[in-house]
C-alpha positions as CSV (number, residue, x, y, z in Angstrom):
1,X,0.0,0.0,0.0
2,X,1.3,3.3,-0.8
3,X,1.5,6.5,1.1
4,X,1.4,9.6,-0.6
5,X,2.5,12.9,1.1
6,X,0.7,16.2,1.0
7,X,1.1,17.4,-2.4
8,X,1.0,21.1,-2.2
9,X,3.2,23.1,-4.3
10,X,4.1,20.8,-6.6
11,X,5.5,21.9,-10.0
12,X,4.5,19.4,-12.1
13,X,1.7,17.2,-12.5
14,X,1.7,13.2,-11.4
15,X,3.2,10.7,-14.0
16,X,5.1,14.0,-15.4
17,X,9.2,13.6,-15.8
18,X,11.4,16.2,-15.4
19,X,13.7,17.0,-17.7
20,X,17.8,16.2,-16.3
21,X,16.0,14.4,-12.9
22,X,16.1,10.6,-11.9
23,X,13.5,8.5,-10.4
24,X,14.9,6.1,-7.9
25,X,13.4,3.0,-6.3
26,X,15.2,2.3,-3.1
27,X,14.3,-0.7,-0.8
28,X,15.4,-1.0,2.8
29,X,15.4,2.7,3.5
30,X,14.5,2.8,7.1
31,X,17.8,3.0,8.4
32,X,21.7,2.4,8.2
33,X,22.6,2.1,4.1
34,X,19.1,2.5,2.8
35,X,17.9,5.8,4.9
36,X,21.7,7.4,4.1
37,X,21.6,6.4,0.3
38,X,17.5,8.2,0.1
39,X,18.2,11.5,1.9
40,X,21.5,11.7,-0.8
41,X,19.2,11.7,-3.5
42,X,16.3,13.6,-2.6
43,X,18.8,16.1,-1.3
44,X,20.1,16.0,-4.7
45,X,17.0,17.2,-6.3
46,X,16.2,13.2,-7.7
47,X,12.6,11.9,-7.6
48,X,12.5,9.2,-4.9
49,X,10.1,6.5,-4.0
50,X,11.6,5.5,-0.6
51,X,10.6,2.0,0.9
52,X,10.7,-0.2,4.5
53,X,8.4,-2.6,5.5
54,X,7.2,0.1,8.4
55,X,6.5,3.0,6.4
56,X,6.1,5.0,9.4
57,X,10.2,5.0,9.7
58,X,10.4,7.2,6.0
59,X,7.8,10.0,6.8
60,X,9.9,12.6,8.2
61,X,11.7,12.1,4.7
62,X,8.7,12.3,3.0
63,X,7.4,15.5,4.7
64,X,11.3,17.6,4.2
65,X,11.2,16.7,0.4
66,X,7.1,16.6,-1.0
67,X,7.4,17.5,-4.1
68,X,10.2,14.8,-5.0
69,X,9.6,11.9,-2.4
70,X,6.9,9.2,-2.2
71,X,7.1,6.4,0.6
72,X,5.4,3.1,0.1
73,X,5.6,-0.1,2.1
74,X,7.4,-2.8,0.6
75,X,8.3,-6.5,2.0
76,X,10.4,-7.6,-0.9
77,X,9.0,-11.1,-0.4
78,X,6.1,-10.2,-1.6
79,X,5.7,-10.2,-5.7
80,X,2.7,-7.9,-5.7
81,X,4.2,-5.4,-3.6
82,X,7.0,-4.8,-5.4
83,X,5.0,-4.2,-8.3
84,X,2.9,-1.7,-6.3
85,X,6.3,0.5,-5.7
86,X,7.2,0.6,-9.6
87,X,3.5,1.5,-10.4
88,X,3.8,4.1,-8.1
89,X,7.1,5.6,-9.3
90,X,5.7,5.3,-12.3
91,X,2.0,6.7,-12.0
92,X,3.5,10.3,-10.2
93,X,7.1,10.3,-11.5
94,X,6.2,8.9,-15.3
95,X,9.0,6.1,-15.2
96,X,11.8,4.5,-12.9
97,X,15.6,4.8,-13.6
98,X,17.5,3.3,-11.1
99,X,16.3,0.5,-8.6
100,X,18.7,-0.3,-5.5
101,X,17.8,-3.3,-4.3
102,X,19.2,-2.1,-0.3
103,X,16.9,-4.5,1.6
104,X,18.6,-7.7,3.3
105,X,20.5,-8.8,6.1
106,X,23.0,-11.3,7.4
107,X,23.6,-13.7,9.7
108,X,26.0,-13.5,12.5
109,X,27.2,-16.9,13.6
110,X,29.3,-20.1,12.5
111,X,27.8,-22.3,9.8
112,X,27.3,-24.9,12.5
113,X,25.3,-22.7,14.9
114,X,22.9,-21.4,12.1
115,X,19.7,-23.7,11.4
116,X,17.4,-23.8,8.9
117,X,15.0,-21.0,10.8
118,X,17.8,-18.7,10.7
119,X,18.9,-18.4,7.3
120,X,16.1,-19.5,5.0
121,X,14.4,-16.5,5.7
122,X,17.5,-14.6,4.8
123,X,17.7,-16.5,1.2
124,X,14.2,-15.3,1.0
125,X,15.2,-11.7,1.5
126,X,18.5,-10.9,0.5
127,X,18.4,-13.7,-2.9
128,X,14.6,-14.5,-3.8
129,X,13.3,-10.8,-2.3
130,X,16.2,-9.6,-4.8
131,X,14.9,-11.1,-7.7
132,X,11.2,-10.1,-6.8
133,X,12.0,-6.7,-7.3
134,X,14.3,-6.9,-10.1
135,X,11.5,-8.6,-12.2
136,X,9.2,-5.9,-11.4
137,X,11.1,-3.2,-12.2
138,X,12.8,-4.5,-15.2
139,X,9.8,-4.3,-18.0
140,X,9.6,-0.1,-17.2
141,X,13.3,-0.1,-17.3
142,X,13.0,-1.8,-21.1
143,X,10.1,-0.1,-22.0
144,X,12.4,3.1,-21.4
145,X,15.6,1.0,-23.0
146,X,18.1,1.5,-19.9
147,X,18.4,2.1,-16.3
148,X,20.5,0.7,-13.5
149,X,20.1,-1.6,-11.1
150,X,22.3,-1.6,-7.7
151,X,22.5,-4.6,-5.0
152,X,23.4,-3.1,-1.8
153,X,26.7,-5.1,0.3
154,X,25.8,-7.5,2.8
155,X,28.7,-9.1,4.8
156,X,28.2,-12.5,5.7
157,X,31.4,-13.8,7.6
158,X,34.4,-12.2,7.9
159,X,37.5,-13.9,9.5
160,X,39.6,-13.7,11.3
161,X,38.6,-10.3,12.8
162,X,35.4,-8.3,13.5
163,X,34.1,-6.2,10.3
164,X,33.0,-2.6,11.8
165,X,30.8,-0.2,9.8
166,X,28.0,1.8,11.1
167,X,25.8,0.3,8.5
168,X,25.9,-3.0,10.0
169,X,23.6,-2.9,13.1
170,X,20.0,-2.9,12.1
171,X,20.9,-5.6,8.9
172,X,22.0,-8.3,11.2
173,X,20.9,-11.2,13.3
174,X,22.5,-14.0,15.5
175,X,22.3,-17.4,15.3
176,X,20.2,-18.6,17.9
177,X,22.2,-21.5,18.5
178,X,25.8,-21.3,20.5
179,X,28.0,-23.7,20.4
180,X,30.5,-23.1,22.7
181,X,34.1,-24.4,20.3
182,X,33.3,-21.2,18.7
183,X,34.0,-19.1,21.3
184,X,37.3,-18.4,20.1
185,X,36.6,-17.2,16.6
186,X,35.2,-13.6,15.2
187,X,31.3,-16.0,15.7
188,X,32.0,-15.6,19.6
189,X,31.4,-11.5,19.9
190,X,28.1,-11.4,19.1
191,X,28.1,-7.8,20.6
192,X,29.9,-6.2,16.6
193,X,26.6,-7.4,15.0
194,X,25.1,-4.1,16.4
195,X,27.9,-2.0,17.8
196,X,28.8,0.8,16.5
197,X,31.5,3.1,18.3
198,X,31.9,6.9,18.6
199,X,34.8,6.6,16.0
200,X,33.0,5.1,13.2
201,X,31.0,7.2,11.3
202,X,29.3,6.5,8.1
203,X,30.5,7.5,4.6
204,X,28.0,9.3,2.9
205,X,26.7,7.0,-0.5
206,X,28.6,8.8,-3.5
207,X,25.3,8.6,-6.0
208,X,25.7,6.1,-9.2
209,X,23.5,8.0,-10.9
């Protein structure tokens, strides 16, 4: 379901593109990578339909750019609501020329600790939710013959030390399971799957487009 913001003001009409501008499609934007990567293009002047499965998290957004941003909610395991995100781009921005596929996660743990609970639903996010998208977005993006289409990082393991970035929190979960001959690996700190420190601080996204 989509969730248009107040419209007032606006210098052009719905499905109208503006000459110079890109639209944008950007899943996953209600916080680290995703909500970064958004507020770089809508500060940029780009048309933006911004995403999250709580669409609550992307109003502020919404409400500082009106004219340029629309939020919908989007769980990229659903089919049909991916289409409803294009459609959207499409019926008030007249197209779609980039699509970042941001949304995902990974799985903090060792391959022995992880079960089938915890990272099938990952493979349904970060590899089948992927494709979802894609598929919907690629038939306005050859209707218009070109486009681009970005797949945001998502570090699975890193050994032998702890990977840091302030991007890495809220796109991370922990294997349920312990087993304790991993306590002696990078698997053990479960505590760098959501830390971040007063010394890192997130590069701002340079734009691909």
């Amino acid at each position: 379901m989509a969730y248009p913001t107040h419209r007032t003001h606006r210098s052009s009409e719905p499905g109208a593109r503006k000459i110079g501008k890109k639209t944008w499609l950007i899943t996953g934007c209600s916080s680290g990578l995703g909500q970064h990567l958004a507020q770089a293009v809508a500060a940029r002047g780009d048309q933006l339909v911004a995403t999250a499965r709580n669409v609550e998290t992307l109003q502020a957004l919404a409400q500082q750019y009106p004219d340029t941003v629309r939020v919908c909610a989007l769980d990229v395991t659903q089919p049909e609501a991916a289409k409803a995100a294009v459609a959207l781009a499409i019926e008030v921005f007249g197209g779609l020329d980039v699509l970042v596929n941001n949304a995902g996660y990974g799985l903090f743990g060792a391959i022995e600790e992880g079960t089938p609970d915890d990272y099938r639903p990952m493979f349904d996010v970060n590899v089948f939710g992927l494709i979802g998208v894609t598929r919907a977005a690629l038939p306005e993006l050859r209707r218009r013959r070109g486009g681009r289409i970005v797949k945001g990082l998502r570090v699975i393991m890193v050994e032998p030390g702890p990977f840091r970035t302030a991007f890495l929190g809220s796109s991370i979960a922990v294997a349920r399971r312990r087993i304790s001959d991993y306590d002696q690996t990078a698997a053990s700190d479960a505590s760098i799957a959501t830390a971040t420190t007063a010394s890192s601080r997130a590069t701002r996204p340079r734009l691909l487009a």
